[in-house]
Residue, then its C-alpha position, 0 to 999 in steps of 0.5 A: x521927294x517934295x515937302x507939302x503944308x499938311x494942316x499944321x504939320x508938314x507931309x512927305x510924298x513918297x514916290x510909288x517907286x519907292x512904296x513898291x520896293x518897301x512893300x507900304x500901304x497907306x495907314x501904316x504907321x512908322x517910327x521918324x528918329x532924326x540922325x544929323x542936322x538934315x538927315x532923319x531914319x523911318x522905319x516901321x512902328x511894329x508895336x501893334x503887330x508885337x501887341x496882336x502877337x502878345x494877345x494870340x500867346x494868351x489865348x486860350x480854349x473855352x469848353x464848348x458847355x461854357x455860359x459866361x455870367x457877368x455876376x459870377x464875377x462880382x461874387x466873393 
């Protein structure tokens, strides 16, 4: 792998080898945690999978009569 300038950042390159047996695409997001002087772990960030799951446990059925009404909100 090869170090590249990336704005003010530095990028990493990863070979297509490697994509393939991780089984990544581009705009997913991974975690960085450096393990020694020169060694670093990444692994899938997967808080926004945990974050979708959570909302799909919450939904729930509205009666096909039902008519939403903002102001119904605000009465007390």
């Amino acid at each position: 792998m090869k170090f590249a300038k990336w704005g003010n950042s530095i990028a990493v390159r990863i070979p297509a080898e490697v994509v393939a047996k991780l089984g990544i695409s581009p705009n997913e997001e991974a975690q960085i945690k450096v393990t020694g002087k020169f060694s670093f772990e990444v692994t899938r960030d997967r808080r926004r999978e945990e974050a979708i799951e959570k909302m799909r446990k919450l939904r729930f059925v509205v009666p096909d009569d039902y008519v939403f009404n903002r102001n119904e909100i605000y009465d007390r």
